[in-house]
C-alpha positions in Angstrom: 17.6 -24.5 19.0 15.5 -21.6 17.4 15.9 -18.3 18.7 13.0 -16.4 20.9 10.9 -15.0 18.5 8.1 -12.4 19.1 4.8 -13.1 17.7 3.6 -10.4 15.2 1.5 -7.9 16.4 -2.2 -8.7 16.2 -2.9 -4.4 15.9 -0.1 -4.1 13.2 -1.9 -6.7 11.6 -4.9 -5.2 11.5 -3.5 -1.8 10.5 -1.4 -3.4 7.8 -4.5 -4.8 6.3 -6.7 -2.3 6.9 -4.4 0.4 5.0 -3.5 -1.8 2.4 -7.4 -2.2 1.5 -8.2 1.0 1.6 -4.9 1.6 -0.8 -6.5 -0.7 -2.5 -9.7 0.7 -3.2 -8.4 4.1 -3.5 -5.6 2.6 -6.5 -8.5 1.2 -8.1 -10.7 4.1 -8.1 -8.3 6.2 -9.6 -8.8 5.2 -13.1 -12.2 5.6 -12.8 -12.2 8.8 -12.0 -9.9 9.9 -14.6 -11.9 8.2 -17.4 -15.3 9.9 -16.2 -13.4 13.3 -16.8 -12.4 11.9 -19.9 -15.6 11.1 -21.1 -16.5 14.8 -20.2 -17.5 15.0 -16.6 -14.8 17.8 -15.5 -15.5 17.9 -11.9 -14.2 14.4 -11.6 -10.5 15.6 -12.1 -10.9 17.4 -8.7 -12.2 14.2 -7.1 -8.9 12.1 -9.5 -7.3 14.6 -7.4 -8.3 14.5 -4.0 -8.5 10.7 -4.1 -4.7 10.7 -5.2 -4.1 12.5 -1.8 -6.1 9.6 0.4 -4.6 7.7 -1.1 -0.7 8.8 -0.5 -2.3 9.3 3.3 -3.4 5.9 2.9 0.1 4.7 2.1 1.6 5.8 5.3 -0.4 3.8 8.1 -0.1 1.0 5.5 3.7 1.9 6.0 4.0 2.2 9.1 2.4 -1.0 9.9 4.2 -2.8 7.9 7.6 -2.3 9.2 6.1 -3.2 13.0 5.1 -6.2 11.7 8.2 -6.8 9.4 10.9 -6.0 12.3 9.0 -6.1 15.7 7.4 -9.5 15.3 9.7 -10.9 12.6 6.8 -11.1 9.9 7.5 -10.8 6.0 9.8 -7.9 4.9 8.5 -7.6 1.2 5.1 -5.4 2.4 7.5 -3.0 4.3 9.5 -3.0 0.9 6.1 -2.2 -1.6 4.6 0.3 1.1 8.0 1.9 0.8 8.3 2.3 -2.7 4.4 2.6 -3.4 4.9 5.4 -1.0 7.6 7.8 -2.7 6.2 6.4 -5.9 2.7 8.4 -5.3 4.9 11.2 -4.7 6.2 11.0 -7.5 2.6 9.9 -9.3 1.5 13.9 -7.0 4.0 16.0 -9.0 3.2 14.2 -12.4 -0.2 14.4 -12.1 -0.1 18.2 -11.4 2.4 19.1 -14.2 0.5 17.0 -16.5 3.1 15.0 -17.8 0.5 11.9 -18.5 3.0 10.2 -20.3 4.6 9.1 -17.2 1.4 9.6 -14.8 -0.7 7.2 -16.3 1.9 3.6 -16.2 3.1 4.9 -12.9 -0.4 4.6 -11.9 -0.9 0.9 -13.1 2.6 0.1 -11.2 1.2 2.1 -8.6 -1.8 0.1 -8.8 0.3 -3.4 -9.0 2.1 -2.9 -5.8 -0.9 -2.3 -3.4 -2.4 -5.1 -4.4 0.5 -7.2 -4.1 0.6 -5.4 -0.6 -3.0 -6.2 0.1 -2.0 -10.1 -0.9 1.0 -10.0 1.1 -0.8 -9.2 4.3 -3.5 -11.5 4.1 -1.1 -14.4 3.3 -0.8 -17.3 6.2 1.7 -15.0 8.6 5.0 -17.4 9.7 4.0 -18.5 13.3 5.8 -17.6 16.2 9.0 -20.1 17.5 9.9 -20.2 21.0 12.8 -21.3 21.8 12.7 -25.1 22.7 8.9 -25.2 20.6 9.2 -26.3 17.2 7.3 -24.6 14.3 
């Protein structure tokens, strides 16, 4: 006999997906950005810069959401895991990024990149279904 489980959290859902998109779009716009100030549009370094901050804000919802839906309604661990890292990663990405050591900034930002869109996968992936007990699966 399975064990009451508690269905996932339809808001923690929502959250988790929500902040993984917009970790998403703000991953991908990174490079962008950096490349325009390559090319020579210098006022793009303080937008590289201030997206980099949305986007570590972005990461902590995303966080947050994940671990409700990981250990309140029993839903994957693994986006609670990448938030996690993907979180003190960016940190990490922050400090690099402002001491300008780009031979670390720039792969950390395509693992960076890799793990919020395995996060934004991950949380629109078929969700296990709630088991009562005596109710099978």
């Amino acid at each position: 006999m399975d064990p009451v489980r508690t269905p996932i959290s339809r808001g923690a859902l929502v959250l988790l997906r929500a902040g993984a998109a917009a970790s998403a779009a703000l991953a991908c716009l990174q490079p962008v950005l950096a490349g325009a100030f390559l090319q020579g549009h210098y006022s793009m370094l303080a937008a590289h810069r201030m997206s980099g901050m949305l986007f570590a804000l972005a990461l902590v919802p995303t966080l947050l959401a994940a671990l409700v839906v990981w250990r309140a309604g029993r839903g994957p661990s693994r986006p609670a895991l990448f938030a996690a890292l993907a979180l003190v990663l960016c940190a990490a990405q922050i400090v690099l990024g402002f001491t300008r050591d780009l031979a670390v900034h720039v792969p950390l930002g395509a693992v960076l990149l890799y793990l919020v869109v395995r996060i934004l996968m991950l949380s629109w992936a078929k969700q296990p279904v709630a088991r009562y007990a005596g109710v099978p699966a």
